[in-house]
KELOVEX-286755 format. One record per residue: x, y, z of N, C-alpha, C in turn; residue in one letter. Coordinates in steps of 0.1 Angstrom, whole numbers, padded with zeros to 4 digits, always signed. Atoms other than C-alpha are relative to their C-alpha. Layout:
// residues N
XYZXYZXYZA...
END
This chain:
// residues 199
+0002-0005+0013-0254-0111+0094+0006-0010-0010X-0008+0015+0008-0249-0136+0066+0006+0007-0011X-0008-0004+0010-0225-0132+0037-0006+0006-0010X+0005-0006+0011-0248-0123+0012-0006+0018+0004X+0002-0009-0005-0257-0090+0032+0010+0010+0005X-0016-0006-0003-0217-0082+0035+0000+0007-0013X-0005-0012+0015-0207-0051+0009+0014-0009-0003X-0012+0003+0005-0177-0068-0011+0013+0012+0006X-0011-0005-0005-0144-0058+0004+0012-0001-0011X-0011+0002+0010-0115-0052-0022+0014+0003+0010X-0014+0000-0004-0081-0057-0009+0012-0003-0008X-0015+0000+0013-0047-0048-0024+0010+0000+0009X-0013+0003-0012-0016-0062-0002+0007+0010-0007X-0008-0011+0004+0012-0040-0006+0010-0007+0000X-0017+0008+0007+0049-0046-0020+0005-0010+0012X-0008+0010-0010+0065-0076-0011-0013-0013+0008X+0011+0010-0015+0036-0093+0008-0008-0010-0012X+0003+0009+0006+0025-0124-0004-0016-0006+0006X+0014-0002-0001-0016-0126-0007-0005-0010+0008X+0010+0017-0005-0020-0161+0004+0000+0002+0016X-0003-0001-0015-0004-0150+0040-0011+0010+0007X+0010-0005-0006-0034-0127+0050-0013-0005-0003X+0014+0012-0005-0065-0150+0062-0008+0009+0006X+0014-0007+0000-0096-0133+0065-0013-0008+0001X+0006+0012-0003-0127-0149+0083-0012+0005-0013X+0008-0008+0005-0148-0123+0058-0002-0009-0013X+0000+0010+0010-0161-0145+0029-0003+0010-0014X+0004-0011+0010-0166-0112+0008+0012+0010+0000X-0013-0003+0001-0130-0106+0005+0005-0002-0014X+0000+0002+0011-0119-0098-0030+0017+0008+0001X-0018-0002+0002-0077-0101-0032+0002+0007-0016X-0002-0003+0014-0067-0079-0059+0016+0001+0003X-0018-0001-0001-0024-0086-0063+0003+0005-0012X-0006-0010+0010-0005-0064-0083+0012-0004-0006X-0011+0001+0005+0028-0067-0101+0007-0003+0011X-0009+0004-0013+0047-0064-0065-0006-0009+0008X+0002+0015-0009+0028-0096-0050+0008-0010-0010X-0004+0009+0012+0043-0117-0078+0017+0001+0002X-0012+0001+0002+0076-0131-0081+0008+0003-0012X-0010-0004+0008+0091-0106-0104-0003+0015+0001X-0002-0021-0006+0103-0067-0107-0013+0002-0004X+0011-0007+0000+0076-0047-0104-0005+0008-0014X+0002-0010+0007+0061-0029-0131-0017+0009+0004X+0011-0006-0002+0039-0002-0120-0006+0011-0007X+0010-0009+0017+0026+0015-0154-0012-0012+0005X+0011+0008+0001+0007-0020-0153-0008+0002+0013X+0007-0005-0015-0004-0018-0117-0008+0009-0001X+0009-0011+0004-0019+0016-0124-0013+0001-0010X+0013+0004+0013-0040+0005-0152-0007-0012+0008X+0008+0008-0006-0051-0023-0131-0008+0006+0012X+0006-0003-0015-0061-0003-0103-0012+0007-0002X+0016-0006+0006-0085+0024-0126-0007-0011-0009X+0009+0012+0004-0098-0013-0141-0005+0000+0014X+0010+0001-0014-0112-0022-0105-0008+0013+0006X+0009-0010-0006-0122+0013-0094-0011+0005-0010X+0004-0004+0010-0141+0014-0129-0013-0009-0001X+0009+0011-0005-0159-0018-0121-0003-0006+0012X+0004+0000-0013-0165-0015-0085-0001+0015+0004X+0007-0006-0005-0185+0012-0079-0001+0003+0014X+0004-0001-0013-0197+0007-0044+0007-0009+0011X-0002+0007-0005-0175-0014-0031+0010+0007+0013X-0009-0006-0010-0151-0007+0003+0013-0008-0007X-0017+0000+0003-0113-0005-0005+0008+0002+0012X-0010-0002-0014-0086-0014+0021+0013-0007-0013X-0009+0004+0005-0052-0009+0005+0013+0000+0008X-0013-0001-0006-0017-0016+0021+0011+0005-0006X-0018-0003+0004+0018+0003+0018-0001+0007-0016X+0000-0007+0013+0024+0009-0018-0011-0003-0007X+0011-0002+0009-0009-0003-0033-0008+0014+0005X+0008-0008-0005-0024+0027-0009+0011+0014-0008X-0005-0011+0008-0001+0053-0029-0003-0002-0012X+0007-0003+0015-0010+0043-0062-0013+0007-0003X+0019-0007+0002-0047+0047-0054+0002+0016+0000X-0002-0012-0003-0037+0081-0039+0007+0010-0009X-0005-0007+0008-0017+0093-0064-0009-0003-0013X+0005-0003+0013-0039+0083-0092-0015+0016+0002X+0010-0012-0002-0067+0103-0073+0004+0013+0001X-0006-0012-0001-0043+0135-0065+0005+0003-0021X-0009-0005+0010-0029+0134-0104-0010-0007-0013X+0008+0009+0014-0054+0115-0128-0019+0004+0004X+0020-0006-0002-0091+0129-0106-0005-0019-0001X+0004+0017+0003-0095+0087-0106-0014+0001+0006X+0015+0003-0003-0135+0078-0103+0002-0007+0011X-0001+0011-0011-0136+0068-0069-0017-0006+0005X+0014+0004-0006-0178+0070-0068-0002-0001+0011X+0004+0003-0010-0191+0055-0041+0005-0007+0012X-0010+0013-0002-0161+0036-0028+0003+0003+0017X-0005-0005-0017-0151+0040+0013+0014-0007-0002X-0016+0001-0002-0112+0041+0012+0007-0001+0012X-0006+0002-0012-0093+0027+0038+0019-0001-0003X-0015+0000+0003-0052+0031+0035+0007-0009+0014X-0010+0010-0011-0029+0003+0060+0011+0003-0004X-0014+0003+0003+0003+0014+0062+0005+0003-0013X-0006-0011+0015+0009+0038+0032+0010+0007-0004X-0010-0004+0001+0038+0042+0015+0003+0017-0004X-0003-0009+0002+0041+0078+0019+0007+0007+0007X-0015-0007-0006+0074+0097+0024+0006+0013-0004X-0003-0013+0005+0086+0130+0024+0014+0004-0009X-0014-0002+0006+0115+0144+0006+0005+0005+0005X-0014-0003-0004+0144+0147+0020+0010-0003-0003X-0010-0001+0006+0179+0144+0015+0003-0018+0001X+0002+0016-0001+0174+0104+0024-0007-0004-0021X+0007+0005+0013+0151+0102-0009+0009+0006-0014X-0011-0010+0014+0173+0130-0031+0010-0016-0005X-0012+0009+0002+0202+0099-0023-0007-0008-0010X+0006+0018+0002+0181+0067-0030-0003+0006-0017X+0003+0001+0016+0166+0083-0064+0015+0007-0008X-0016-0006+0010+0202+0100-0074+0007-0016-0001X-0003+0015+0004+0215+0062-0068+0000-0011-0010X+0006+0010+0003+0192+0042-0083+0001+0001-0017X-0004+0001+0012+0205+0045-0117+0008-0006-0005X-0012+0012+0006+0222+0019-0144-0002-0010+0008X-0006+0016-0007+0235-0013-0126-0013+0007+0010X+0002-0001-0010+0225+0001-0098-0008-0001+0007X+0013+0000+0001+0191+0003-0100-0007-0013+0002X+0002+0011-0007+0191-0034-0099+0001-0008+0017X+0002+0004-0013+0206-0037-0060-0010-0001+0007X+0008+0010-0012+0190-0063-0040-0001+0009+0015X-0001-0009-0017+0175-0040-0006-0004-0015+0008X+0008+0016-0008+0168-0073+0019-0014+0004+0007X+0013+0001-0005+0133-0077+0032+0002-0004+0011X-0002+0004-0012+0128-0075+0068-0012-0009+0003X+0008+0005-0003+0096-0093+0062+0005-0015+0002X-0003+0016+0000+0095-0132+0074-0003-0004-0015X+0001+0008+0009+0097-0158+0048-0015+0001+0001X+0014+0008+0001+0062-0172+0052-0009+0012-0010X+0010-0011+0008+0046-0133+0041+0003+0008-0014X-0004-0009+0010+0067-0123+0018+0001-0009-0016X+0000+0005+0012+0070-0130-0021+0016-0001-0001X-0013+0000+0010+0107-0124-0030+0008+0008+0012X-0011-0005-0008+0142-0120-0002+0002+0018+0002X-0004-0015+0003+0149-0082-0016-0014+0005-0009X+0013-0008+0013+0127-0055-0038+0020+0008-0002X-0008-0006+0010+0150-0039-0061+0001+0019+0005X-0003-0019-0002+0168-0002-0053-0006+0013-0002X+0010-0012+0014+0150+0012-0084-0012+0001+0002X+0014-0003-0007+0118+0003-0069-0002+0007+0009X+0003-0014-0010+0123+0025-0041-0001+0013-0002X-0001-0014+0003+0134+0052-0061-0016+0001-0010X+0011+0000+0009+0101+0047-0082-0010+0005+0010X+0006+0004-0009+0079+0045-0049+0003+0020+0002X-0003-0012-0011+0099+0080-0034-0003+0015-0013X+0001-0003+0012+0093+0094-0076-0017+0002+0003X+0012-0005-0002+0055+0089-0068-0007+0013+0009X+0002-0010-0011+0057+0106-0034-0006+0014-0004X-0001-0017+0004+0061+0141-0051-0013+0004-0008X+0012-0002+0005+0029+0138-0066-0017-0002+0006X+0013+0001-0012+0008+0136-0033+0003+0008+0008X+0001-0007-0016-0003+0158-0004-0004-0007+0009X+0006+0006-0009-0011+0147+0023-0013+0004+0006X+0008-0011+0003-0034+0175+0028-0011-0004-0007X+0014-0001+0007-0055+0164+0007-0006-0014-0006X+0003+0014-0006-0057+0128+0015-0016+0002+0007X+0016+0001-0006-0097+0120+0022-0002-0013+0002X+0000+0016-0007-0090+0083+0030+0003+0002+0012X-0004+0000-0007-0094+0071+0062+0018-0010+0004X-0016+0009+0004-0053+0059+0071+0001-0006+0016X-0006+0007-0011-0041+0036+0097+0014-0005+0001X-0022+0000+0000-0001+0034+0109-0001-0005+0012X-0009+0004-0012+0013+0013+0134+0010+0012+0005X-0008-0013-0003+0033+0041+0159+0015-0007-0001X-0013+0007-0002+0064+0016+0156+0004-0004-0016X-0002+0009+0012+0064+0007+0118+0012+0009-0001X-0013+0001+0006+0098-0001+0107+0002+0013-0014X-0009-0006+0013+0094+0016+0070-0004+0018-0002X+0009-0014-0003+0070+0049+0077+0007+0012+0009X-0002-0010-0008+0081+0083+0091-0014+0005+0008X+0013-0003-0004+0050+0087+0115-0003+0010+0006X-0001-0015-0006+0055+0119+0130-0008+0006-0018X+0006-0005+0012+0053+0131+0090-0017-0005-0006X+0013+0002+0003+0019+0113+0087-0010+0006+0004X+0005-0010-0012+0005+0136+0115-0008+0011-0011X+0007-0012+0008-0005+0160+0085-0019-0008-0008X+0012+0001+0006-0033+0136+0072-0011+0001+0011X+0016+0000-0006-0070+0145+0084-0003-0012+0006X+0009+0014-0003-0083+0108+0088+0014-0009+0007X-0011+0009-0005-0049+0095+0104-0007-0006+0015X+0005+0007-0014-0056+0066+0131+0015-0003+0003X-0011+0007+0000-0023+0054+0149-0002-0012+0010X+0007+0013-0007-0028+0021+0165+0017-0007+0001X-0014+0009-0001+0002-0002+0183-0002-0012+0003X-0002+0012+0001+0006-0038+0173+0007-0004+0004X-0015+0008-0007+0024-0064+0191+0003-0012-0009X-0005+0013+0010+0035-0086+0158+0012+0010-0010X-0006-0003+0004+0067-0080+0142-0001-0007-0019X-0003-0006+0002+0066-0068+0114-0011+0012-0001X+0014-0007-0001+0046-0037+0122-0007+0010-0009X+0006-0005+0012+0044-0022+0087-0012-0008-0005X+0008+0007+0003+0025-0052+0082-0017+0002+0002X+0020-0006-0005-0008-0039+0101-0006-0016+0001X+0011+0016+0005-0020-0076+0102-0015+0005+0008X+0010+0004-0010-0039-0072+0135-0013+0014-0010X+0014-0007+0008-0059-0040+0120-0005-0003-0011X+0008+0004+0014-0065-0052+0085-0009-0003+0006X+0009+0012-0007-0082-0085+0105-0011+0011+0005X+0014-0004-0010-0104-0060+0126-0006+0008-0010X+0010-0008+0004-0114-0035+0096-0005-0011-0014X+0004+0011+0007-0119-0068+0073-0014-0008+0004X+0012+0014-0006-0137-0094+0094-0007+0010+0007X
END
């Protein structure tokens, strides 16, 4: 099948992961990086606005998002009805986490100074953009949570059974859940499945 017979693929790495480090043999790979691939704090008002810009002018295209770009999508569709058209959604490793007394802390914390503490990145150098993500980012991330079901998740999702940042028992509630086990550390990362639902 030659390239011009490939459906454009839109891909959104997720926090922390640095775009250049996922190689794709797919020549109809369209990297969309957000505020968290870039070397600086996050701002995810903008991110959001960039994300109903691509789903506004990609119509028909397939969507594979990672980690926290796959909760924005999801939260804009659960809380905003976001035009998804014709789009085939694929989620890698979706930052979605339940509330519990772990998240009550992190968002009671993450205020003032505090909100600046450096969390360290277990990712390698080579994939990642920036050592730490910021406290306040988490509490932002666990702030979205509460405005998604899982339930009512219609993307298909894919979870490594070993990832480091995911409760995967609590994913068990989505419909379309695949769980698949990688042998590359870091296994939030999903490299090996991106590669197989990419290329």
């Amino acid at each position: 099948m030659t390239s011009k017979n490939r459906e454009t693929i839109i891909f959104f790495p997720g926090l922390n992961q640095a775009p250049a480090s996922f190689i794709f043999s797919n020549p109809n790979v369209k990297f969309i990086s957000l505020s968290f691939n870039k070397n600086s704090r996050p701002d995810i008002e903008k991110d959001l606005e960039r994300i109903r810009k691509v789903f506004k002018e990609n119509g028909r295209s397939s969507i594979v998002a990672h980690s926290l770009a796959a909760l924005l999508i999801e939260w804009l569709i659960q809380n905003e009805n976001l035009d998804i058209r014709n789009c085939k959604i694929t989620y890698v490793a979706p930052a979605f986490y339940p509330h519990n007394l772990l998240t009550k802390f992190v968002k009671a914390s993450a205020r003032g100074a505090l909100s600046r503490l450096p969390i360290p990145s277990l990712a390698p150098l080579k994939t990642r953009v920036r050592s730490y993500v910021e406290l306040g980012v988490y509490a932002e991330i666990l702030a979205l949570n509460e405005g998604v079901l899982l339930k009512k998740i219609n993307a298909s999702v894919i979870v490594d059974k070993r990832d480091e940042m995911l409760n995967v028992k609590y994913l068990k509630a989505i419909s379309g859940l695949e769980i698949v086990r990688e042998n590359h550390f870091p296994h939030h990362r999903c490299y090996t499945s991106l590669k197989r639902i990419i290329d």
